[in-house]
N, C-alpha and C positions, 0 to 999 in steps of 0.2 A: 636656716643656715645653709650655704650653698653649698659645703662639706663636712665630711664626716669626722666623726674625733678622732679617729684612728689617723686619719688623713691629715688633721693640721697637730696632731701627736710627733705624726713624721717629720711634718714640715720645718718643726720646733725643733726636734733634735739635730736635724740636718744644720738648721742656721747655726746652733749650737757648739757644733763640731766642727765647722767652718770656721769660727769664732774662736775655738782652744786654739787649732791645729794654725790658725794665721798667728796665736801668741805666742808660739812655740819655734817660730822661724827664727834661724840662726841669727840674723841681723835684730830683729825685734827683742831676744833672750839678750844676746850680747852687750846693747847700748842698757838696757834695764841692770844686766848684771857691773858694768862699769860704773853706773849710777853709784849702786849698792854698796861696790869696793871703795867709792872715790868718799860719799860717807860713811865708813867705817874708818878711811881716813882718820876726819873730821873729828870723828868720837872717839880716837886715841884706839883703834881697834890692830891699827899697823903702827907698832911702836920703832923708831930710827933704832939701829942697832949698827955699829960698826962690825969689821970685819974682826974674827978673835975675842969681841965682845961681846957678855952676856947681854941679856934681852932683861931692861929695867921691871918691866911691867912682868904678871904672872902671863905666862907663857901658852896656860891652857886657857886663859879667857882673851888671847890674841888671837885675830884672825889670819896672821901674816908676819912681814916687816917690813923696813924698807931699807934701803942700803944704797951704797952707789958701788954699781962692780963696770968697771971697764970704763969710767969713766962719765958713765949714765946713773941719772936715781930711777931705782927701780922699786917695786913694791913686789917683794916676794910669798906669792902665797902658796900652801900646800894643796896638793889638786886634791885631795879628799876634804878637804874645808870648800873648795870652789865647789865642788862637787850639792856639799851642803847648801850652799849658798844658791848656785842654780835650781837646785829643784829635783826628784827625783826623775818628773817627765820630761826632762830635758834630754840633748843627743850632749855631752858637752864635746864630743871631740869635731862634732860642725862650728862648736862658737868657739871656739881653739885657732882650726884654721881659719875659716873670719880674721879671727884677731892677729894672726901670723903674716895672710897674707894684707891686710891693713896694716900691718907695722907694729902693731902694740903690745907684741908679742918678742924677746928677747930670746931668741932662741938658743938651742942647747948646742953646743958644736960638733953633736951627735944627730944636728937636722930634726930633733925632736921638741915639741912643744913646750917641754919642761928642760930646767937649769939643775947639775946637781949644784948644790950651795953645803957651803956647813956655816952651821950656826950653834951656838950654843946655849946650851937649855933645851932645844927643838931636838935634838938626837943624837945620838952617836954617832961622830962621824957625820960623813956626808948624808944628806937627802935632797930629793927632789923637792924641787916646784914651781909654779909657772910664774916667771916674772914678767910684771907688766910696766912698761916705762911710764913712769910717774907724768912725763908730759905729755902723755895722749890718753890722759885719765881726764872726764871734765871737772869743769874747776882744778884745770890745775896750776894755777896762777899761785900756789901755795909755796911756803919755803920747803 
């Protein structure tokens, strides 16, 4: 062998790590994580909930909702569920802006990444969270 084991030991972890740290790229996380939300859709994970109305489905095995505020359907998620959903090795405030300045992000009128919303069942009162317009989700050819 023309090297040592120590030698292609390194060599392995290097590709390795090159290999995480490229899966890990805000654009690469982002379109995976839009995948993720856009079937969780699909599997009734984001139940329609109008405004002043409760949330049909149980609330703790929702990921979200969706709603239309301002005119746009949005899908509103709580950024500690996104949170979940990305990964703990993720940045998520890189796929944030990504997705802000992309457009698919609804931002807060406070220039912040996150919406407060009030919803019922989900809290008291208002809470954050990040909503994403339903048309720049793929597949979103959906009603």
């Amino acid at each position: 062998v023309p090297w040592s084991e120590k030698h292609a030991f390194n060599c392995i972890r290097r590709i390795y790590r090159r290999a995480q740290s490229s899966q890990n790229e805000p654009a690469s996380v982002g379109t995976s994580l839009l995948k993720k939300i856009a079937r969780g859709i699909q599997n009734g994970h984001f139940p329609p909930v109008k405004k002043g109305h409760a949330a049909t489905n149980d609330v703790a095995a929702a990921w979200g909702f969706r709603r239309v505020v301002d005119n746009e359907a949005i899908v509103a998620v709580p950024i500690a569920r996104l949170k979940n959903l990305a990964g703990a090795s993720v940045d998520l405030s890189l796929v944030l802006s990504l997705w802000t300045q992309n457009g698919i992000i609804v931002v807060g009128a406070d220039g912040k990444h996150t919406r407060q919303l009030a919803s019922v069942g989900w809290s008291d009162g208002r809470k954050r969270f990040v909503c994403l317009r339903l048309s720049r989700l793929p597949n979103s050819n959906r009603p």
